[in-house]
N, C-alpha and C positions, 0 to 999 in steps of 0.2 A: 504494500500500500504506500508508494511513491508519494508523497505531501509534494513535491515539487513536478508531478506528471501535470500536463498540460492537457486543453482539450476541453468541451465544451461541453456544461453540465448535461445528462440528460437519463429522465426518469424511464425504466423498463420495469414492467410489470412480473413478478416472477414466478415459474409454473413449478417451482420445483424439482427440476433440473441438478442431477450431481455438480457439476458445476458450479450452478446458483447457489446450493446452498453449502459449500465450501467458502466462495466467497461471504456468501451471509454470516456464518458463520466467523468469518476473520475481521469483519466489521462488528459484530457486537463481541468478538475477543478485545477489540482494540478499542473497546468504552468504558474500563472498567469501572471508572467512577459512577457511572449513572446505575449500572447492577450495585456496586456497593451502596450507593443512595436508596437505592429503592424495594433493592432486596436483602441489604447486608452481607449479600455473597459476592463475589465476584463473577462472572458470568458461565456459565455452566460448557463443560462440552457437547449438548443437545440443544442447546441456546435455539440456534436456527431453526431446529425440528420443532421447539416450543412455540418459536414465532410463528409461527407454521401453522400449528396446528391448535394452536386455543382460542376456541369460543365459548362465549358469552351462553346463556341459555335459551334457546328455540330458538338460535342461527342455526347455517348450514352454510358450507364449504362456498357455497354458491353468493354468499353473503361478505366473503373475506376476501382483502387484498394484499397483498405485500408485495414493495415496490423496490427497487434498487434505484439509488443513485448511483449514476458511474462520470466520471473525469475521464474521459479519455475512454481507455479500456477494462477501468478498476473503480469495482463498489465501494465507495467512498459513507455509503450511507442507506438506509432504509427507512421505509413505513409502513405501519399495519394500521390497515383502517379497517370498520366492520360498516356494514352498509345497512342503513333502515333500523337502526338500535340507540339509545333503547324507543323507540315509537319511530312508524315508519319516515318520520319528515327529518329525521337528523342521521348522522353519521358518527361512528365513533374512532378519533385517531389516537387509537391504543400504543403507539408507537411512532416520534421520526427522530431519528439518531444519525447522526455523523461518528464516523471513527474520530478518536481524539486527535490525532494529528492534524485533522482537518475542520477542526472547531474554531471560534471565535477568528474566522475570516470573512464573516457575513454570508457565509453558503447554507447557514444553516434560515435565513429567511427566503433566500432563493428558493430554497427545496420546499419548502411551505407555500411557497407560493404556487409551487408546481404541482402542489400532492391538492391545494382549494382548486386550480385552474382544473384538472381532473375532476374531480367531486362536482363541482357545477354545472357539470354537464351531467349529471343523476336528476332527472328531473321531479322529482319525488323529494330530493335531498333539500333541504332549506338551512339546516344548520350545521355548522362543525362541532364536535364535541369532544373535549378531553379532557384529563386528569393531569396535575402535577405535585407531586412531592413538595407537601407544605417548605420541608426542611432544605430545599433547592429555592434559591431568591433569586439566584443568574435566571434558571429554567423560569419563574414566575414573572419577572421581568421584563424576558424575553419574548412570551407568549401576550402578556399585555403590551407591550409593541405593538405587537400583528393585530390589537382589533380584538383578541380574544378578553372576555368579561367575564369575573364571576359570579357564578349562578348562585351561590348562597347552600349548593349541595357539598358535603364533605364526603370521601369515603373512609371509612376506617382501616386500618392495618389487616390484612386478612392470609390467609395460607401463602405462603412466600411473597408479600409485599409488606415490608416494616413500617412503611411511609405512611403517612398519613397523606390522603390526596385531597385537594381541591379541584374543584370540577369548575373549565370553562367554557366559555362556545361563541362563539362568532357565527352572526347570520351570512352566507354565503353571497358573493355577486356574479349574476348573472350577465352573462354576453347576451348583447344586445340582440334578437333576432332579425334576422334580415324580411 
């Protein structure tokens, strides 16, 4: 994961591919602050299969995204969004991580911008929705930037998340139709 590889951000959608999830997997190896924040562990070697594969209750597979940033040729970053949760008019972005080498270079609103420009084309989708680790102020910070407000919902610490989360969301902008 080259921090000085060049090359023009751009998001791919991932099917799950040995490949993809090597890479995926070397991208949440290479975060470990955010698993120590939020899970106390450091990132597991199933990390990606987990990304992968946890849902929420009465989704389905058909409901889940996970996206790769790549710089060039290399996953620099991912998203996990869950689609029509929890009520069918919002969206939930359960995950967008950069590898640490590639943090605090302002790619991490870029990619935000590109996981909302996606989503608003769900025409059902009206709002974005996520969680952040009370105990993260950069993460809290950073998401009130982008427009994201809290809703006044907390979630509690639950089976491998230590964190206390605050829950925000941002109503979505739509392209104009021709």
């Amino acid at each position: 994961m080259d921090r000085n590889q060049s090359g023009a951000l751009t998001l791919q959608l991932l099917t799950g591919q040995r490949a993809e999830m090597a890479a995926l997997q070397g991208v949440l190896e290479a975060a470990p602050a955010y698993f120590l924040t939020v899970t106390g562990l450091p990132p597991g070697d199933a990390e990606a299969q987990s990304t992968f594969t946890a849902l929420p209750p009465d989704k389905t597979y058909s409901d889940k995204f996970v996206w790769g940033l790549y710089a060039g040729e290399s996953m620099i970053g991912c998203a996990d969004v869950i689609r029509g949760y929890p009520v069918r008019e919002k969206a939930v972005l359960g995950l967008l991580l950069l590898a640490e080498p590639w943090q605090h270079r302002g790619l991490g609103s870029a990619f935000a911008a590109l996981i909302e420009q996606v989503i608003s084309a769900w025409p059902e989708i009206e709002r974005l929705r996520l969680g952040v680790a009370v105990s993260n102020t950069a993460a809290l910070a950073f998401w009130r930037k982008l427009g994201y407000r809290e809703t006044g919902e907390m979630k509690p610490p639950q089976p491998g998340i230590v964190a206390e989360l605050q829950v925000f969301e941002k109503p979505l902008r739509r392209s104009p139709t021709r």
